[in-house]
C-alpha positions as CSV (number, residue, x, y, z in Angstrom):
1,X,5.8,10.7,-63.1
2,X,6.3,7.2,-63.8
3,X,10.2,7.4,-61.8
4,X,8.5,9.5,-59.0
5,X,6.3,7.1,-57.8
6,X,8.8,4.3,-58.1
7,X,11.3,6.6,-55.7
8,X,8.5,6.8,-53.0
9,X,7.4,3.4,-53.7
10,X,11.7,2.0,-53.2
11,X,12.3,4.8,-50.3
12,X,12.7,3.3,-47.0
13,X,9.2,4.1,-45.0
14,X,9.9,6.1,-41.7
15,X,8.8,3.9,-38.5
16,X,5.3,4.3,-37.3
17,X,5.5,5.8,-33.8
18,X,2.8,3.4,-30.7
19,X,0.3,5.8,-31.3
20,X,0.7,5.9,-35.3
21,X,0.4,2.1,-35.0
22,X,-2.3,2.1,-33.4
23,X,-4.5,4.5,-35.2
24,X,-3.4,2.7,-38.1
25,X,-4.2,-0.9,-37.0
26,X,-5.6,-1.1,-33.5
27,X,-9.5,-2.3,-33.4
28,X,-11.8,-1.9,-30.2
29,X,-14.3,-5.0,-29.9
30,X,-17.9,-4.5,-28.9
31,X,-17.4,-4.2,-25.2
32,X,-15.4,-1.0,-25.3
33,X,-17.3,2.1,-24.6
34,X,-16.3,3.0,-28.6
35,X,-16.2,0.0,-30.6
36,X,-14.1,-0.5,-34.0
37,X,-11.2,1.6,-35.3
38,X,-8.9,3.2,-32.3
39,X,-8.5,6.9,-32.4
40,X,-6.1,9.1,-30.8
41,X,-8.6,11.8,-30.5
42,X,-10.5,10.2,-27.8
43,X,-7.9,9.8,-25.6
44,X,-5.1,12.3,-26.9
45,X,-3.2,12.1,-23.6
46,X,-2.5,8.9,-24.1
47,X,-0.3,9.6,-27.6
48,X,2.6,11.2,-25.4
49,X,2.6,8.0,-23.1
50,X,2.2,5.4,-25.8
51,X,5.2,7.5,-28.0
52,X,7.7,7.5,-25.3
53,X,8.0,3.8,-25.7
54,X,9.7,5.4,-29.1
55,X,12.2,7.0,-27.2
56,X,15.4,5.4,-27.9
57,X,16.9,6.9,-24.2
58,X,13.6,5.7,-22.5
59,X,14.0,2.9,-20.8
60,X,11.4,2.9,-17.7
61,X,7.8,4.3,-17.9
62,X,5.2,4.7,-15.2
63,X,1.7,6.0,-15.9
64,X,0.0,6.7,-12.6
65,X,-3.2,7.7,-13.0
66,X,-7.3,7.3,-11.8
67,X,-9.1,4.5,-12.9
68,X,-10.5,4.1,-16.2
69,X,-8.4,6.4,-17.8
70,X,-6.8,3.8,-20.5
71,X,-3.5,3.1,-19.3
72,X,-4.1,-0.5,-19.8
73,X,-5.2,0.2,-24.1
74,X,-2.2,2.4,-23.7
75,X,-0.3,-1.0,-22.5
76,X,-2.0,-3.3,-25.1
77,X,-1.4,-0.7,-28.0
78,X,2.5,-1.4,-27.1
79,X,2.5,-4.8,-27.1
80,X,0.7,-5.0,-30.3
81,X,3.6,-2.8,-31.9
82,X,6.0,-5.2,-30.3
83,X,4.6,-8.1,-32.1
84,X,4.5,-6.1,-35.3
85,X,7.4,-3.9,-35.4
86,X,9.9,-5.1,-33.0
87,X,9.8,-8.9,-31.9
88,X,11.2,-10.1,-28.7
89,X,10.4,-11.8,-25.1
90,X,7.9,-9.8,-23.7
91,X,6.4,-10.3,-20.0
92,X,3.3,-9.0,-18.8
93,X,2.8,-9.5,-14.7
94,X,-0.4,-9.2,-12.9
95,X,-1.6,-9.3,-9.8
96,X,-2.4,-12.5,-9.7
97,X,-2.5,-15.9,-12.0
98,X,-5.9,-16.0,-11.8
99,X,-6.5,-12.4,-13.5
100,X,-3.8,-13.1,-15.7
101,X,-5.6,-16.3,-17.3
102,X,-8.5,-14.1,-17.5
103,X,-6.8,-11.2,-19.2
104,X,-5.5,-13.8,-21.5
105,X,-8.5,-15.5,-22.4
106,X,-10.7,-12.6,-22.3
107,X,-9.2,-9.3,-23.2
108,X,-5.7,-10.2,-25.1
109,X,-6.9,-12.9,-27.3
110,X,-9.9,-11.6,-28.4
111,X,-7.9,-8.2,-29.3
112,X,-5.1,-10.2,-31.3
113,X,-7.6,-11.9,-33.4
114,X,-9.4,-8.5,-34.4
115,X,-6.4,-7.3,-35.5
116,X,-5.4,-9.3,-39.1
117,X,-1.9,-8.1,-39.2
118,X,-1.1,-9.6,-35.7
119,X,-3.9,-12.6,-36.3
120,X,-1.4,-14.3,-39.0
121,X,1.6,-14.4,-36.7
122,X,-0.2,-15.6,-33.9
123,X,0.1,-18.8,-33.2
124,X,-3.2,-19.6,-31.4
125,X,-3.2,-23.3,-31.4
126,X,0.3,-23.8,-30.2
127,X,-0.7,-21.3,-27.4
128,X,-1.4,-21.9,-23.3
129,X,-3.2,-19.0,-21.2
130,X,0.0,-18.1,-19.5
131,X,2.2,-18.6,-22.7
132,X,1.1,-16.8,-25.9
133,X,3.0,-17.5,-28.9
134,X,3.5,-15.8,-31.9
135,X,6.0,-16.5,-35.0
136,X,9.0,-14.7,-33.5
137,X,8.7,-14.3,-30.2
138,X,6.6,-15.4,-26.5
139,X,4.8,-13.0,-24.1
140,X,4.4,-14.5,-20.8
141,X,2.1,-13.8,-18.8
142,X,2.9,-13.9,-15.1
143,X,1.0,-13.7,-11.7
144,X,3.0,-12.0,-8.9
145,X,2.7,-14.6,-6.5
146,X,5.0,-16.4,-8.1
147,X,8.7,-15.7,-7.3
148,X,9.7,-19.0,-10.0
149,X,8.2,-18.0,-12.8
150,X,8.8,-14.0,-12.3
151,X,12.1,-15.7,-12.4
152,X,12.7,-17.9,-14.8
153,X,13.1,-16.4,-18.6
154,X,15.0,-13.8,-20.3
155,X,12.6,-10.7,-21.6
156,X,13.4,-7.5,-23.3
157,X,9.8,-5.8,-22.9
158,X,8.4,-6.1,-19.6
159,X,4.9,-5.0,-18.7
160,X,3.3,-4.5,-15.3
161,X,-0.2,-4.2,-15.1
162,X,-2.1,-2.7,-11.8
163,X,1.2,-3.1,-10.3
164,X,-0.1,-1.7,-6.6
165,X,-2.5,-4.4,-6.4
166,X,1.0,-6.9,-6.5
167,X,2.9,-7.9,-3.3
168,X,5.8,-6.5,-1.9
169,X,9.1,-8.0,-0.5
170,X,9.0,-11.1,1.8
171,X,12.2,-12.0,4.1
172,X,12.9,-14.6,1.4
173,X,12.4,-13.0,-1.4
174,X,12.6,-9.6,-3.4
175,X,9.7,-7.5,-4.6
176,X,7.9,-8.7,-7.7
177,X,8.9,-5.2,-9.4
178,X,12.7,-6.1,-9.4
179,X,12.8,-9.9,-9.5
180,X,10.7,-9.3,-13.0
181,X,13.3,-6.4,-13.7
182,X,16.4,-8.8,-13.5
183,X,15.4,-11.1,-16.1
184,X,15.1,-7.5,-18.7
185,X,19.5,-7.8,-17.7
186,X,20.1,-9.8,-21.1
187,X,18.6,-6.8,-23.0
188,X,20.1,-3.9,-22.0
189,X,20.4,-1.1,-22.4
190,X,17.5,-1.8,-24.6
191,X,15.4,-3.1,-22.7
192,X,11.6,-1.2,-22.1
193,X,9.6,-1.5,-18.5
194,X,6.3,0.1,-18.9
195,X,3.9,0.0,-15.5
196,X,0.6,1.7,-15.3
197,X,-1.9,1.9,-12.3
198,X,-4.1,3.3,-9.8
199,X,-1.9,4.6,-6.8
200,X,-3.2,3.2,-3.4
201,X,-0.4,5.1,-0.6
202,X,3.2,6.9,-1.2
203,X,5.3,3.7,-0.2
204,X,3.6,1.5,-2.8
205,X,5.4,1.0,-6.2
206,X,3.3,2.9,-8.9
207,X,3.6,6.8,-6.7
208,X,7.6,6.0,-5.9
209,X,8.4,4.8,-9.2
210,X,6.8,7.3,-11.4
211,X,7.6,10.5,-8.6
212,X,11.3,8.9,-8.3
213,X,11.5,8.9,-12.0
214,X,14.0,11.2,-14.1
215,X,11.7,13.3,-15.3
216,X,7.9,13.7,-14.1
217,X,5.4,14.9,-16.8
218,X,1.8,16.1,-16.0
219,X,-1.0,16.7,-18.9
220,X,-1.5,20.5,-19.7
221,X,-4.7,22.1,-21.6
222,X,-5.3,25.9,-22.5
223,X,-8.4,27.6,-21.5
224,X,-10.1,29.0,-24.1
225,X,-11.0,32.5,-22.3
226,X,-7.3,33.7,-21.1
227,X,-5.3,31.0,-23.2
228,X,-3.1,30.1,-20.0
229,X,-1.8,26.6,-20.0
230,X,-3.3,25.1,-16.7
231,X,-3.3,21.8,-15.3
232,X,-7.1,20.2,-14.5
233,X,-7.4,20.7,-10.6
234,X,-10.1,18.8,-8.8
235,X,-9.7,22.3,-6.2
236,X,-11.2,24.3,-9.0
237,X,-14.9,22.6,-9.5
238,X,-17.0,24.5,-7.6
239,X,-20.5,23.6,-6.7
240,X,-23.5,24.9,-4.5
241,X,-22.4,24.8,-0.7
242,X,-26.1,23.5,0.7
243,X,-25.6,25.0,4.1
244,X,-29.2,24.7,5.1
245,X,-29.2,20.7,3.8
246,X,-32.0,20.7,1.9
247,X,-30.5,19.7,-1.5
248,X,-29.2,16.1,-2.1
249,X,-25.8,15.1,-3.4
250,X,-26.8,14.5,-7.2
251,X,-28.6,18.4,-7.1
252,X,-25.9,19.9,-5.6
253,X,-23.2,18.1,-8.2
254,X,-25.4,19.6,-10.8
255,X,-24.5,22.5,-10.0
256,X,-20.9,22.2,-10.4
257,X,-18.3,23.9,-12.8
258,X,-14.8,24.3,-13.7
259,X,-13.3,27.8,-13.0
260,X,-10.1,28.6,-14.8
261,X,-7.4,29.3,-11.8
262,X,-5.5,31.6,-14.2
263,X,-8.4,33.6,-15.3
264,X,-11.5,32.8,-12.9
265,X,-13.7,31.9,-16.2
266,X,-16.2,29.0,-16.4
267,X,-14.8,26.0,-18.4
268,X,-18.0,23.7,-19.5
269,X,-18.1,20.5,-20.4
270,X,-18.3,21.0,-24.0
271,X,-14.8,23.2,-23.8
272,X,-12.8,19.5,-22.2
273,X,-12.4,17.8,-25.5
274,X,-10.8,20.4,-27.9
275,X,-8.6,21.5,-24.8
276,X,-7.4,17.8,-24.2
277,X,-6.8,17.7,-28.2
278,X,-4.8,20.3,-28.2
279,X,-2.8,19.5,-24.3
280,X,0.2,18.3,-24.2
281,X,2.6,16.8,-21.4
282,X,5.3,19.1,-19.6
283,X,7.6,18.5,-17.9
284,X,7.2,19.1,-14.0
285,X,10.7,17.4,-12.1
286,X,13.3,17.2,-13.2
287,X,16.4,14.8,-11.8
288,X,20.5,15.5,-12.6
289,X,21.0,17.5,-15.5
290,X,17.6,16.6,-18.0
291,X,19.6,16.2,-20.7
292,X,18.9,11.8,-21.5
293,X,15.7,11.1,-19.5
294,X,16.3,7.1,-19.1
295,X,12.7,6.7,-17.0
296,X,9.6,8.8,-16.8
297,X,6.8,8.8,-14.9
298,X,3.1,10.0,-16.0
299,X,0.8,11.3,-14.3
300,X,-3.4,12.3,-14.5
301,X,-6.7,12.2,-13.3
302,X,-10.1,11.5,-14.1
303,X,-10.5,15.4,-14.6
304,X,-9.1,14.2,-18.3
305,X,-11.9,11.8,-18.8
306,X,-13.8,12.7,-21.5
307,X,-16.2,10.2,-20.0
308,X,-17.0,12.3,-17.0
309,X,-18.3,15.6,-16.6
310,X,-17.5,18.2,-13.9
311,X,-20.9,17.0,-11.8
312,X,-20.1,13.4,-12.0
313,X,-16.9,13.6,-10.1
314,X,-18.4,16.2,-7.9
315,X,-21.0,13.8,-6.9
316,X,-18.5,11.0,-6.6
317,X,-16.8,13.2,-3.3
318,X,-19.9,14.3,-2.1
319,X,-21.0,10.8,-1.6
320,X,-17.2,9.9,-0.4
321,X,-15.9,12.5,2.0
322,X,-17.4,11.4,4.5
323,X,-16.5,8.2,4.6
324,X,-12.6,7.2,5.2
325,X,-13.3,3.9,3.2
326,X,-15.0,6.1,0.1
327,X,-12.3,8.9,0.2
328,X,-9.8,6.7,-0.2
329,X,-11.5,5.4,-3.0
330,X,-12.3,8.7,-4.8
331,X,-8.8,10.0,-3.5
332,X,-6.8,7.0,-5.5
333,X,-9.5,6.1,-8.4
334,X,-10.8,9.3,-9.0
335,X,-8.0,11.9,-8.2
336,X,-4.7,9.5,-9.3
337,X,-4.1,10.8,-5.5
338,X,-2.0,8.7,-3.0
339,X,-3.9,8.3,0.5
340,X,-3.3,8.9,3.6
341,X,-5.6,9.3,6.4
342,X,-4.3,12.2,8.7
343,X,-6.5,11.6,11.5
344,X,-5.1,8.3,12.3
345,X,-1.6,8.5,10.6
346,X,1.4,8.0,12.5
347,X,5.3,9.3,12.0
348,X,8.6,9.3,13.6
349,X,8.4,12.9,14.8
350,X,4.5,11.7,16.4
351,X,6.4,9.4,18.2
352,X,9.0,11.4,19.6
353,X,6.7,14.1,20.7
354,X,5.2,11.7,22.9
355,X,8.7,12.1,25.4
356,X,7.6,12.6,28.8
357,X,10.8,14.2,31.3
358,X,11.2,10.4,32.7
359,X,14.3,8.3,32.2
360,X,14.1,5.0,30.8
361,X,13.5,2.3,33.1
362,X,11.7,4.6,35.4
363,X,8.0,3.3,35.8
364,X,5.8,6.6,36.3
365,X,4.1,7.2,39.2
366,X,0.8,6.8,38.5
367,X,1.1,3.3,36.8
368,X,-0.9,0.4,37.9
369,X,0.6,-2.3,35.4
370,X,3.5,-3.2,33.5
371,X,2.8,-5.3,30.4
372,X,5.5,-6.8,27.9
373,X,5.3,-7.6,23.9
374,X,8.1,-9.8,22.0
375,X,8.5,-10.4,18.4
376,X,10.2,-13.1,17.2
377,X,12.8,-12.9,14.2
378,X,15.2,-15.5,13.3
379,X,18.5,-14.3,14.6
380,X,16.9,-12.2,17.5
381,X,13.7,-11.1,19.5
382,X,12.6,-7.9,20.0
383,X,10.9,-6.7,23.1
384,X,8.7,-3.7,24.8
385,X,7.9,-2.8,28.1
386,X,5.7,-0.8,28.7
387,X,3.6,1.1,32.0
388,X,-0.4,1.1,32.3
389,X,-2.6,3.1,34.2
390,X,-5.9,4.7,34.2
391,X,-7.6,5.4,30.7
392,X,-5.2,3.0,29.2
393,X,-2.7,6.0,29.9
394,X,0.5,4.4,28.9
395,X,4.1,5.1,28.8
396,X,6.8,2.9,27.2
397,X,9.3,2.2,29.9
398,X,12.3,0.1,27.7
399,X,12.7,-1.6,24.3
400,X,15.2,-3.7,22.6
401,X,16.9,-6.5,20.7
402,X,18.3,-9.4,22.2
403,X,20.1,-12.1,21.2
404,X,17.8,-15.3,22.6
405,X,14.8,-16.2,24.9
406,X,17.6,-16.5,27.8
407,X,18.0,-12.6,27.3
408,X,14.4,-12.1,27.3
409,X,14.2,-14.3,30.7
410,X,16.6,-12.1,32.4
411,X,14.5,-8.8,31.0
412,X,11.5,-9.4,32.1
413,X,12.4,-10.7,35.3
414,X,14.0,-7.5,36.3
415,X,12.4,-5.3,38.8
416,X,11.5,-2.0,37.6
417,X,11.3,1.2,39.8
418,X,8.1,3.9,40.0
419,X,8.7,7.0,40.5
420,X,7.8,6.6,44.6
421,X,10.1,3.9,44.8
422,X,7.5,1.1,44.4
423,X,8.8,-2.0,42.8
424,X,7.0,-3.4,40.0
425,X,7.7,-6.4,37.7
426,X,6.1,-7.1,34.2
427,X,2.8,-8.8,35.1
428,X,2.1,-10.7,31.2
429,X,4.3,-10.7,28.1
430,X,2.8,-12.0,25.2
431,X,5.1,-13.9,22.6
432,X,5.2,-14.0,18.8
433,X,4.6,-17.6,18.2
434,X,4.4,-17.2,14.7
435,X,7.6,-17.6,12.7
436,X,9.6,-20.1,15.5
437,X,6.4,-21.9,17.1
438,X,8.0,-24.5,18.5
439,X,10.8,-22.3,20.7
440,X,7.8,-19.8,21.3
441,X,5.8,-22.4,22.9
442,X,8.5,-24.2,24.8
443,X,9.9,-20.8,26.6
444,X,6.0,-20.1,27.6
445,X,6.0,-23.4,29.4
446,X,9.0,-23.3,31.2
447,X,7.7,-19.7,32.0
448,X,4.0,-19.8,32.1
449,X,3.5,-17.6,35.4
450,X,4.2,-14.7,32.9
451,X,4.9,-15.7,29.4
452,X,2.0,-16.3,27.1
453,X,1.8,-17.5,23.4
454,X,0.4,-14.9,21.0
455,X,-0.7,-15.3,17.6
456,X,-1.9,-12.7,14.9
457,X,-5.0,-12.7,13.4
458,X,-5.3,-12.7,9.8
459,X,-8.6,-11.2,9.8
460,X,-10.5,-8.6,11.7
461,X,-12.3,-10.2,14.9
462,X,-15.2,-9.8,16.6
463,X,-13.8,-9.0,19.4
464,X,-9.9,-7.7,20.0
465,X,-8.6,-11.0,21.2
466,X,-9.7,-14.5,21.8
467,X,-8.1,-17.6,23.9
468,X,-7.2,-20.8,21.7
469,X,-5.1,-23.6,22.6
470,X,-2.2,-25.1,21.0
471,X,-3.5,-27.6,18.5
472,X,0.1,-29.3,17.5
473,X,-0.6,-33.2,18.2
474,X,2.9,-34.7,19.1
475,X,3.9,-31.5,20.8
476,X,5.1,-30.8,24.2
477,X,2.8,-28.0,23.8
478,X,-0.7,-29.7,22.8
479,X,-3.4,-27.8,25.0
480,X,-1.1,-24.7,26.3
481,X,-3.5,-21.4,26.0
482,X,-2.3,-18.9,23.3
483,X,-3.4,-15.5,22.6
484,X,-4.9,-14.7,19.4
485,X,-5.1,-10.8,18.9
486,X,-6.5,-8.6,16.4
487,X,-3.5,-6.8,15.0
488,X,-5.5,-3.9,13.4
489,X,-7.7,-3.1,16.0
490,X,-4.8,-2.6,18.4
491,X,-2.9,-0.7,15.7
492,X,-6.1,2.0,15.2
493,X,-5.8,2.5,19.1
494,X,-2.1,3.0,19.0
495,X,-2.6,5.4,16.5
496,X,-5.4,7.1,18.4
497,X,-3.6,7.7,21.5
498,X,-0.7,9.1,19.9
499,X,-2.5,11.7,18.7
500,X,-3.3,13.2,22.5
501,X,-1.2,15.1,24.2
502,X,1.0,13.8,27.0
503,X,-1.7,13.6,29.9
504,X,-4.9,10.4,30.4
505,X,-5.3,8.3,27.9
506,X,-1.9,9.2,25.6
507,X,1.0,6.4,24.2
508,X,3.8,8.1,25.6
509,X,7.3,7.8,25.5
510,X,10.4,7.8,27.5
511,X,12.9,10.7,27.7
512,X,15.2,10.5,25.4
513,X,13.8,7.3,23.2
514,X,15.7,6.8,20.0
515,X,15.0,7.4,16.5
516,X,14.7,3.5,15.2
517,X,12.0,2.7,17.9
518,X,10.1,5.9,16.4
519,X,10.7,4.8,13.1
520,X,9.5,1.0,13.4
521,X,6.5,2.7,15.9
522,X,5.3,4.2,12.3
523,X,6.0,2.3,10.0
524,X,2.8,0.9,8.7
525,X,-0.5,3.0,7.7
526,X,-3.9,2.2,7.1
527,X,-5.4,2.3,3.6
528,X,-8.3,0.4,1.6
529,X,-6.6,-3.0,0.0
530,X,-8.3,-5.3,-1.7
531,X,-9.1,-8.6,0.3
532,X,-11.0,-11.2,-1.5
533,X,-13.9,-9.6,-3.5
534,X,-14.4,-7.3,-1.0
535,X,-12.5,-3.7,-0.2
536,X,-11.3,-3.4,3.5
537,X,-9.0,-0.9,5.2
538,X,-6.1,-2.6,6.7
539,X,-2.8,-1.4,8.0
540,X,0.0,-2.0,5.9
541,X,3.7,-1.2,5.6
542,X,4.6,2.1,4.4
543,X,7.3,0.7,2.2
544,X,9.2,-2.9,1.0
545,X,12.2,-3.9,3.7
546,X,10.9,-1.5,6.4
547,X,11.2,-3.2,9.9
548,X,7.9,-2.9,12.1
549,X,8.8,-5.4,15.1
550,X,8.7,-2.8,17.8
551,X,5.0,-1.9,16.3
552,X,4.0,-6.1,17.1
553,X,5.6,-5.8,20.0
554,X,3.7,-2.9,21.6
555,X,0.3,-4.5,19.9
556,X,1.2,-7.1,22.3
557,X,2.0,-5.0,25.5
558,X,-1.5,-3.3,24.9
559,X,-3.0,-7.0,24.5
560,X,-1.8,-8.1,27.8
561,X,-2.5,-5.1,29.1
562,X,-6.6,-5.3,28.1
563,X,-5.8,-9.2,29.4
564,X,-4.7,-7.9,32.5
565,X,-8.0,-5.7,33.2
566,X,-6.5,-1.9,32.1
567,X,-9.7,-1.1,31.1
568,X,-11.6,-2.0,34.5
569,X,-9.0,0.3,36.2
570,X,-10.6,3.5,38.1
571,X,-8.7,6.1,40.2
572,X,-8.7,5.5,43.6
573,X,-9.8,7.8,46.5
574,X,-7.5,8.3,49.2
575,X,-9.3,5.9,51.3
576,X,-9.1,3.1,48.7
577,X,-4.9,3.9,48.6
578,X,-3.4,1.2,50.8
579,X,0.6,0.7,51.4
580,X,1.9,-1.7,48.5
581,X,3.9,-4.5,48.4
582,X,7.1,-5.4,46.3
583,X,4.9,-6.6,43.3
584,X,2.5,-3.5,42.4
585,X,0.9,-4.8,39.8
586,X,-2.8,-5.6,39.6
587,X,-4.2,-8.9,38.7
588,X,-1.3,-10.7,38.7
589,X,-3.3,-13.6,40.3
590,X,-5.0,-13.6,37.3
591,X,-2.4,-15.5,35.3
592,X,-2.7,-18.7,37.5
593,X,-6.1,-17.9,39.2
594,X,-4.6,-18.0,42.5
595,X,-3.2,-21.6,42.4
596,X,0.1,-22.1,40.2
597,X,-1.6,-25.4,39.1
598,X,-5.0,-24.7,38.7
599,X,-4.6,-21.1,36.7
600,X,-6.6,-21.3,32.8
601,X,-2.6,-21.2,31.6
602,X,-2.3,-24.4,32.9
603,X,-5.1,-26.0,30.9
């Protein structure tokens, strides 16, 4: 007896697992929902996510997945393992400095010191908000505005936290995601990346990490009437229909249930929590031949919450569909869904569709107008022409790249043919003045009778644009008028008017327009991001690096064109038609008001 117990007492114990760790160690404080020892049984899907950090092949997880779910305990639960089991730099990057000071202060502190095991290696005193340090090793804590310190040290655990709430690429420098990544390079190949969020669109990082991932793993539960493994589908909670509106949202959410897809039996609430004890993650993708899985991606939804019950998230869409702003919402925090909005969303093949049977350069017949965007890059400009008429009809007429504000001189003062042989000229190009200013400005001067000064807004506006005036003391430019324009607002009509048909009121295109035009055309969308304390929908790119100057540069052309007076355009009888000129554009006097030197361009 007395031998037996001093084997098991010498034999070398077998490493605790995250999850094993956790319920071993981990306590909640008083404002989690359950307050004192952690348990796995509350939140058994997060076990499989927490236990792949155990994985000696694993080096990449990403848990996408609807708000409030615990993919941040989940995160916590693996640093604290860290500390205790396996020391080494660790990084943990949020959003923001400011929310990682708070986390510091308010969440990971706290949880350290509840935890006595980790409390005597913690070395509190010798601590900062953004530097925690502990007897054998640092975790930083980074905001993602901050290219330096994302920079700066050597980690082997790296933590992202909310990551589609970060920033993405800039033309200086990379994407928060990898310039965190290449400081895990002194580690490998045992370095660990763990990122958890909400998704927001496709292009942003937590959807195209975890669905580009080697292996993609969803939650499955067995019903307790047919015993079919099933995956918890928001399709499949069906509630009173109201078609005679006389119930309210929360009566008809009442009314909701789960019905089994495999079997068509009811699922109640009461059934959730021994089906998500005994669930377990499967494998849905798979990438090469799935034999070492070096990333994996998670994924669930609120469906799992044993928090929620059916009728609360069937209320949550009733009060949501509706609204884009609210779907989005319940689409990204509710469903782990990335959004899109179909009715205004824009693609390359959109664009194309839009071909009319005219030839570029050939200025349709029914034009009244011919408006020009450029946007400035450092080694080039890009540049749109495009024909107005009627209903804000439109049809782009040429696009390009050039090498330097000479090439755009010579473009804009070419003549252009309509279809009757009329010749028209562009009557106002607006110019991206915000990334080379100074050349912007001095190009609109020495060109004023049709070259204007534009400026994005980096707000929403009261109205769609607004006249301001070069405020640049010192400047050859102090007092010229510029153009500032409300970006979105433009973008939502784009969008709009590529939807219709080729007729009134469409963005068309010319025959045979080419692919990269198309794609910069549609490269952003509009989702809900968070701006300030506020939610707001705003048009973003779809992805990091993807170009989007042809996209400014029609925003522009439809500026000018709204400048111009498209919008007061009617058609004209056939007594109003008169025998044009060489110039057929209308209100070009506008520009100068008549008189080259009295004109509001002029000052």
């Amino acid at each position: 007896m007395f031998q037996r117990v001093i084997r098991e007492t010498l034999r070398p114990q077998k490493p605790l697992k995250v999850s094993e760790w956790a319920q071993k160690y981990r306590v909640l404080d008083a404002n989690s929902n359950l307050a004192g020892k952690w348990s796995n049984d509350v939140t058994p899907y997060l076990v499989g996510i927490m236990d792949a950090f155990n994985d000696i092949n694993i080096r990449k997880i990403f848990f996408c997945k609807a708000s409030q779910i615990g993919g941040t305990s989940a995160m916590v639960n693996m640093i604290m393992y860290i500390i205790m089991q396996s020391p080494a730099p660790t990084m943990i990057v949020y959003p923001n400095d400011d929310l990682a000071k708070d986390i510091s202060n308010d969440n990971l502190k706290p949880a350290f010191r509840l935890v006595p095991e980790i409390k005597k290696v913690f070395k509190e005193t010798k601590s900062k908000e953004l530097e925690l340090r502990f007897t054998h090793m640092p975790i930083y804590l980074r905001g993602a505005g901050s290219p330096s310190k994302l920079a700066s040290k050597p980690i082997k655990y790296l933590f992202f936290d909310e990551i589609d709430k970060m920033g993405g690429a800039t033309k200086k420098e990379a994407s928060p995601y990898n310039l965190a990544l290449e400081r895990t390079k002194t580690f490998r190949p045992t370095e660990k990346v763990f990122a958890a969020s909400t998704p927001t669109i496709k292009s942003n990082y937590i959807w195209e990490l975890h669905d580009g991932a080697d292996e993609v793993r969803h939650y499955f539960v067995q019903c307790p009437h047919c015993g079919e493994w099933i995956e918890f589908a928001f399709e499949q909670i069906k509630f009173c229909k109201d078609d005679e509106k006389k119930m309210s949202n929360y009566e008809r959410a009442q009314t909701a249930i789960y019905v089994c897809q495999e079997c068509g039996c009811l699922i109640t609430d009461a059934d959730k929590m021994q089906m998500l004890r005994s669930g377990e993650w499967r494998a849905v993708k798979r990438r090469g031949n799935g034999t070492i899985v070096k990333s994996v991606g998670f994924w669930i939804s609120s469906l799992y919450s044993v928090f929620l019950k059916w009728s609360d998230i069937a209320e949550e869409f009733l009060d949501s569909y509706k609204d884009p702003e609210k779907l989005q919402n319940f689409t990204n925090s509710w469903l782990g869904e990335a959004w899109e909005d179909t009715r205004i969303a824009t693609s390359n093949k959109l664009v194309l569709q839009r071909q009319t049977e005219l030839e570029e350069f050939v200025v349709p017949v029914w034009a009244r107008m011919i408006t020009a965007g450029v946007d400035v890059q450092q080694d080039s400009l890009y540049y749109t022409i495009r024909a107005y008429g009627v209903y804000t009809t439109s049809q782009n007429i040429t696009h390009g790249q050039v090498r330097s504000f000479a090439d755009i001189e010579k473009v804009m003062n070419a003549t252009y043919k309509r279809e009757d042989g009329v010749d028209m000229v562009v009557a106002l190009c607006l110019i991206d003045s915000g990334y080379r200013p100074d050349d912007t400005y001095d190009f609109c001067i020495e060109n004023r009778e049709w070259a204007v000064p534009v400026k994005g807004a980096s707000n929403p506006m009261d109205s769609r644009y607004r006249f301001n005036r070069v405020d640049k003391k010192g400047s050859r430019a102090y007092g010229l008028q510029l153009v500032v324009c409300d970006g979105g607002a433009f973008k939502d009509s784009i969008a709009v008017r590529l939807q219709k048909e080729n007729g009134p009121g469409s963005f068309m295109v010319y025959k045979g327009c080419d692919e990269n035009y198309a794609n910069q055309l549609s490269s952003e969308q509009k989702v809900m991001v968070k701006s300030g304390t506020r939610n707001a929908m705003r048009w973003v790119p779809k992805r990091s690096h993807i170009d989007n100057h042809y996209l400014d540069c029609e925003v522009y052309a439809m500026c000018a064109a709204e400048i111009m007076g498209v919008r007061n355009l009617r058609e004209e009888t056939p007594e109003e038609k008169v025998k044009e000129d060489g110039n057929a554009n209308v209100g070009s006097d506008w520009i100068t008001g008549g008189n080259q030197e009295e004109g509001w361009l002029n000052g």
